[in-house]
N, C-alpha and C positions, 0 to 999 in steps of 0.2 A: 635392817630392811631386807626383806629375800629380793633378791635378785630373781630378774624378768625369766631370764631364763631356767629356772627351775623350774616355773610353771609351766614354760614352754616345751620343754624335753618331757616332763610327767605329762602331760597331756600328747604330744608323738609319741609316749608307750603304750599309751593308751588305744590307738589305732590300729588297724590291719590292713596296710596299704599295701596295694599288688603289684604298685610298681613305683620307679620314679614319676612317672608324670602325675598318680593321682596323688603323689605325696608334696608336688609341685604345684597342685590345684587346690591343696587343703592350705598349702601356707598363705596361698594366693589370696586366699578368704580372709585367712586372719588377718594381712595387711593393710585392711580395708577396717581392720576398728582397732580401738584404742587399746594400746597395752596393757590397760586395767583392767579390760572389758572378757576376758580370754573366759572359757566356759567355765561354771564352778565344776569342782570333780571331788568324789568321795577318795579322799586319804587314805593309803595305805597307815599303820603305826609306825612304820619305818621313815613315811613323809610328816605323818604329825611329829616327831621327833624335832626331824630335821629343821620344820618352821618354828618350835619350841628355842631352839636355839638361833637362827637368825633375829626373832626378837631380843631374845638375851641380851644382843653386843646393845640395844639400845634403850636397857633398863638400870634401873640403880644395881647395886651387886647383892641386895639383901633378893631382889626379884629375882632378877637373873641368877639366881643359887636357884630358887625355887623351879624356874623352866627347866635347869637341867637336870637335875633331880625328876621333874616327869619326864623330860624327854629320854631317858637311859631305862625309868620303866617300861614307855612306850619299846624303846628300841635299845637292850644293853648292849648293841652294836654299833651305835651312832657313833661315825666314827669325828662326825661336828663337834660332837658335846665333847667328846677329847682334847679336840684342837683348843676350841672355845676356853676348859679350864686350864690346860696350859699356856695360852697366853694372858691367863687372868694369877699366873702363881708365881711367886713372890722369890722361891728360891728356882735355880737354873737347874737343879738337883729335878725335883717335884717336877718341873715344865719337862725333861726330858723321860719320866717316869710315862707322864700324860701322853707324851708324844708316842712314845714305843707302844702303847697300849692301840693305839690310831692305827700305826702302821703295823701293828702286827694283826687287825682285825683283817686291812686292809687287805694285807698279802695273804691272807684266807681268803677273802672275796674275790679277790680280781689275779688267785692263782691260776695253775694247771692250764686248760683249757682256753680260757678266758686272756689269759696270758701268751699263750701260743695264737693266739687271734688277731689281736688287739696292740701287741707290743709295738713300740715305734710312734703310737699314735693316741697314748692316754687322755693328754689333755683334751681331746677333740672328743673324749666321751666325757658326758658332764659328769657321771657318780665320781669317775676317780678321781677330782678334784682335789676332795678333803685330803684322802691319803697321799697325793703329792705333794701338796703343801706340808702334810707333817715329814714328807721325805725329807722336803726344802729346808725345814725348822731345824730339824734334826743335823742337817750338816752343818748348817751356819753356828749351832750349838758347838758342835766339835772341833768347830774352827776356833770357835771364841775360847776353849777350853785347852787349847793349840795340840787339841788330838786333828794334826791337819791331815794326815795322811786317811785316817775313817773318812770325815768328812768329806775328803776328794772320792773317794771308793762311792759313797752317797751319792754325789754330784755325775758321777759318769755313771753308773745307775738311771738316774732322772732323765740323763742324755738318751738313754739306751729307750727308756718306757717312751720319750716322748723330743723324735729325732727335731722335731720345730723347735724346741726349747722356748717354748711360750712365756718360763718363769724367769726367764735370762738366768739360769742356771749358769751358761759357761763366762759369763763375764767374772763371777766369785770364784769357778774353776779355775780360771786361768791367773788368777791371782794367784790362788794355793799352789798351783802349781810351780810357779817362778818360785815360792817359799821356800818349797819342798828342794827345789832344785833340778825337779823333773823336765829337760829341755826337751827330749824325742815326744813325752806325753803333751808338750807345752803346742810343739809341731804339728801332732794331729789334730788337736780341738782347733789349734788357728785355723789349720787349712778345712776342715769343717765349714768353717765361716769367713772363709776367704771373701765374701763378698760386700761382707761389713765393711769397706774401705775408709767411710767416714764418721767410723762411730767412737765417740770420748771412750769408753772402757778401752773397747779395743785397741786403738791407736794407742794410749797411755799405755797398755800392758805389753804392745808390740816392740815399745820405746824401750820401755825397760828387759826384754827380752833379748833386743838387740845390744843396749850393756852391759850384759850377762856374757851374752855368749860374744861380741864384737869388740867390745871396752869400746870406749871413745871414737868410734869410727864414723867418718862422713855419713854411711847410711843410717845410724840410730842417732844422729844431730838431726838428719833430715825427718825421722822418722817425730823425733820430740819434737820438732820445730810445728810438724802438722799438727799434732794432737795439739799445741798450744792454741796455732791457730783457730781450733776446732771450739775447744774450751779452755780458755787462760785462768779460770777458776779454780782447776785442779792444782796450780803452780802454787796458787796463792793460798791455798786450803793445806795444800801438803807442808809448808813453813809455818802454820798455823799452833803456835803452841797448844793454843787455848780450842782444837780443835774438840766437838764432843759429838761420841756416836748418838747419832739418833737417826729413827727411823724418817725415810723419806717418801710419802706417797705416792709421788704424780711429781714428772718435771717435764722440762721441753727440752731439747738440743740445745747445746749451749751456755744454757742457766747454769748460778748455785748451788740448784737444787739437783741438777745431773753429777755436778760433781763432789756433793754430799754424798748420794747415792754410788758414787764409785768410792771412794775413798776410804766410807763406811767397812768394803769388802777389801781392797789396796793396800789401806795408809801403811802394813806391819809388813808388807811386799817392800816397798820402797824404802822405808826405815830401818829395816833388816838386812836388806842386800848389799856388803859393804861394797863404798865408794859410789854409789847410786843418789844421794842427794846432796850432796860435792858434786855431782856428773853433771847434773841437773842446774845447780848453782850457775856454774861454769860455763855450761850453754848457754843460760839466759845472759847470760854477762855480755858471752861474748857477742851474742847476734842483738842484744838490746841496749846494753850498757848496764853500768854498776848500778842504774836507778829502775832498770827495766820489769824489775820482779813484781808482777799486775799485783792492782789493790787489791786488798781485803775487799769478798765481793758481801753488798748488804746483808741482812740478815736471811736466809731463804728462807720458805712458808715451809716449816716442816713439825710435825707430830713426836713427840717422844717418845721411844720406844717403851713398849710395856714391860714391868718388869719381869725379870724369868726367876 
């Protein structure tokens, strides 16, 4: 399905507003009808492309071959119909092949100029969407492939394009980071997001950052004891033998599904760092008792990843 917003933004390019207020009086209009209802507008080839492939993700794959195949005549620069086959390919080889081809159209488009513009604040423009998502694909690829140091180089990159970090890029950062062993890099991204004080990624990665660098010390018992508090799920996911990555869509604070979604980017942080799930053990012990280690939480509502 294309999203609302594509229509929205190709038709504000379509305009020639002379200021904010009348560009404030035009939205003002469309609020007043239905989301569906938005004016028709003649396609560029580069926009038939691009809705070429938003159908795609919701056809059989004999169809969906055939949309992107026109959409790459339409536009051999779409840099969708990239992304699209690399999350439809089978080896992580090919998905990373696909990806590079995305982001190297990319950083043709939205170099030079555009770039010295715009930096800081990608996501907030809709084109550069695709090519940051194959940024995003691209790192987690190199994580998975335990080239973690590329992968991080990517990820503070992303940082750099788009300082909101809209794709929660630094919650996987700061995993790698603790891998790598990088504590001064581990420092800046925190204090970046110092304001995140109650959030499951961060607290868990701060936990473990402070047994890194503290060992056993009151402030990172205190530090794990909140993240518990926050999400106990993570405790009970990280003993999980039978833990399996898959992707996660959408979850709430709190949930399984949050700390699927961490753990996915984590579990080889914790596992790796020696004396860190002994630390962990031992904490819960000691503040809950030898029975304290939260249940296996139900199954979460989660999608499996496609394969690469």
């Amino acid at each position: 399905m294309k999203p609302f917003m594509t229509d929205l933004n190709r038709l504000l390019a379509r305009q020639n507003f002379k200021d904010e207020k009348e560009l404030q009086a035009f939205l003002d209009t469309l609020s007043e009808q239905s989301l569906n209802d938005l004016p028709q507008m003649d396609l560029t080839p580069e926009e038939q492309a691009q809705d070429l492939v938003f159908e795609a993700y919701q056809l059989t794959t004999a169809k969906a071959k055939k949309n992107i195949e026109k959409a790459l005549v339409l536009d051999p620069n779409c840099i969708e119909a990239y992304e699209y086959l690399a999350s439809r390919a089978r080896k992580i080889e090919n998905a990373l092949e696909l990806i590079e081809k995305g982001i190297s159209i990319g950083r043709e488009k939205f170099g030079g100029k555009f770039l010295e513009e715009c930096k800081g604040m990608f996501w907030g423009i809709h084109e550069t969407r695709p090519f940051m998502r194959c940024l995003k694909s691209k790192a987690e690829i190199f994580v998975a492939m335990r080239k973690t140091a590329e992968g991080v180089a990517i990820m503070e990159e992303l940082l750099e394009l788009n300082e909101g970090d809209n794709q929660g890029v630094r919650f996987q950062l700061l995993s790698a980071l603790l891998r790598l062993g990088e504590t001064e890099k581990f420092k800046k991204y925190d204090k970046m997001f110092a304001d995140e004080i109650d959030s499951t990624p961060m607290l868990y990665s701060r936990a473990l950052f402070a047994f890194i660098t503290e060992g056993d010390s009151a402030n990172a018992q205190k530090i794990l004891k909140n993240a518990l508090k926050e999400n106990p799920f993570v405790i009970a996911l990280l003993f999980d033998e039978n833990f399996q990555f898959q992707e996660i869509e959408s979850y709430s604070p709190g949930s399984p599904e949050e700390a699927y979604a961490y753990l996915i980017h984590a579990l080889f942080a914790w596992s790796e760092i020696e004396g860190a799930m002994e630390w962990v053990m031992n904490t819960i012990k000691k503040n809950l008792g030898k029975n304290g280690l939260p249940h296996d939480p139900s199954t979460p509502n989660r999608q499996k990843r496609r394969p690469l």
